[in-house]
N, C-alpha and C positions, 0 to 999 in steps of 0.2 A: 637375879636368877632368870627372870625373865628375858632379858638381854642375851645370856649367853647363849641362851636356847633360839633366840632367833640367828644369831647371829653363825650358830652351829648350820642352822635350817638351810641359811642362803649358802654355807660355804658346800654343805653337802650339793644342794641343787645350782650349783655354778658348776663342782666338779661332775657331775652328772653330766651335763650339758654339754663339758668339753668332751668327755670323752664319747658320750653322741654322735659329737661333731667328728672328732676323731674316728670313730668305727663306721662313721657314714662318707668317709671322704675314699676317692676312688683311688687305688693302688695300682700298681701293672701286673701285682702278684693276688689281689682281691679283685680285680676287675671281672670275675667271671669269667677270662677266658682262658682255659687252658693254656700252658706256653707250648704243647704241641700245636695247636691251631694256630699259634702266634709264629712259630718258625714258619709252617705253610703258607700261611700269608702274606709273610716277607717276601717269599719267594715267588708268591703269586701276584704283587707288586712289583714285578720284575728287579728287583734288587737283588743283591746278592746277599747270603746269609752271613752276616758279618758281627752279628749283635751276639754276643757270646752266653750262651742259654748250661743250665747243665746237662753232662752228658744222658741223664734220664729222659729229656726232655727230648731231645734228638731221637733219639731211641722210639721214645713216644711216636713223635713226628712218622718216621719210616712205620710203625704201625699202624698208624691213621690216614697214609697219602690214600687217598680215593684210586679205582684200578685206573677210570680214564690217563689220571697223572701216571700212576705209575708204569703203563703201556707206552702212550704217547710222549714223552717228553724227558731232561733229565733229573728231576727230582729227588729222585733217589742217592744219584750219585754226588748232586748237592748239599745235600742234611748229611750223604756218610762222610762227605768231605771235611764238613763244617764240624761233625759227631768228632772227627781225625785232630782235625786243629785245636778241639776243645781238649782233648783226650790228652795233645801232647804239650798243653797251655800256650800254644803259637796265635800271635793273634797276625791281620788279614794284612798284609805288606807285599810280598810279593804274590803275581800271579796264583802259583803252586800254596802258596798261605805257608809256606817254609819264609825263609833267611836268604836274602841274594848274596850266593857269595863270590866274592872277587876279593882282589886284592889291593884294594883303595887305592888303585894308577888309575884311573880312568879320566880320560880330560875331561873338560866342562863341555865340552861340542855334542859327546856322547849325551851326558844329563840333558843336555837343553833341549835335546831332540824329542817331541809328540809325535802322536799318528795324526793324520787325517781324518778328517771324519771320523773320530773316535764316538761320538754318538753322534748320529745322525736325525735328523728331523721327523717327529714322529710321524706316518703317516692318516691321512682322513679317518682311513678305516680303525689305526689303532689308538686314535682320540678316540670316533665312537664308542671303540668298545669300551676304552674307561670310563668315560660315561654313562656306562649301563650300570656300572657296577658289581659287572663280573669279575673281582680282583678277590674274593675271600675265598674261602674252603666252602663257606654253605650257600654260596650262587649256586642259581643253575646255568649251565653252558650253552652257550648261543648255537651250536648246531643242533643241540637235543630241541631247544626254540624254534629254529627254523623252522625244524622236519614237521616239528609237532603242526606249527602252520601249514605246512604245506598238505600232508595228511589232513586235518581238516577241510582244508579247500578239495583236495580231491573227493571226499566224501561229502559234500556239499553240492557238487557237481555232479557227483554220479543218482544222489535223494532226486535232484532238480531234474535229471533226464531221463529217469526212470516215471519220476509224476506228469513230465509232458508225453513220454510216448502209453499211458495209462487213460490219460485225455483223451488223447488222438484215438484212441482203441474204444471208448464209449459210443455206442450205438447213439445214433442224430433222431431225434425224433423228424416223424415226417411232415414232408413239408403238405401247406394248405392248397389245391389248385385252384 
């Protein structure tokens, strides 16, 4: 009797353990982050949203783009594209995210043919910035950085010229003959 009892003990605290292990291992749907913040991101990785999310999630997305994005850039019309393909079950093949259609004459000269320069070599400045790490939803954006530098240098500048001409205006004691 004694036996069974242990042996009950370890199988309980073995399956324990697994499923520990199991509830503590990281998922793409348990990771924490939202899949609206997960489409934004994609996008703010300069990729194209291709990863097929449900249509909630889209939705989500155009509710949470930040105003800067959705002023300055096309965002919007990305997630409602991606929102479109997911909507009509089309997944990312051609351009338009539809079906190319032709008439299967096409010679092999046409297929073989690429663009040029189809991506181009990143430049200094747009290494730097990935380096910063302003590719998420919750960076802060390198001009709101700038300014804010600059702003304090101008205000650092004006404390500093304001306490020498304060100097300069202090009566001299006199001098000894």
């Amino acid at each position: 009797m004694g036996h069974r009892r242990a042996a009950t003990i370890a199988v309980l605290f073995v399956l324990l353990a697994g499923l520990s292990a199991v509830a503590a291992s990281p998922t793409s749907a348990a990771s924490g982050t939202p899949c609206w913040k997960r489409v934004i991101n994609q996008w703010l990785d300069n990729q194209p949203i291709n990863e097929t999310y449900k249509p909630t999630c889209y939705r989500q997305a155009l509710k949470h783009v930040p105003e800067d994005l959705r002023d300055y850039s096309d965002i919007t019309d990305a997630i409602a594209a991606a929102l479109q393909n997911a909507l009509r079950g089309t997944t990312t093949g051609a351009p338009d995210g539809g079906s190319s259609g032709g008439t299967g004459s096409s010679n092999s000269a046409e297929n073989s043919r690429t663009l040029q320069n189809a991506a181009p070599d990143r430049s200094y400045y747009r290494r730097a910035i990935d380096n910063l790490g302003t590719t998420s939803a919750d960076s802060l954006p390198i001009p709101l950085l700038v300014l804010g530098g600059l702003g304090a240098a101008l205000l650092l500048s004006a404390a500093g010229l304001a306490a020498h001409k304060r100097l300069r205006a202090r009566p001299r004691p006199p001098q000894a003959p």
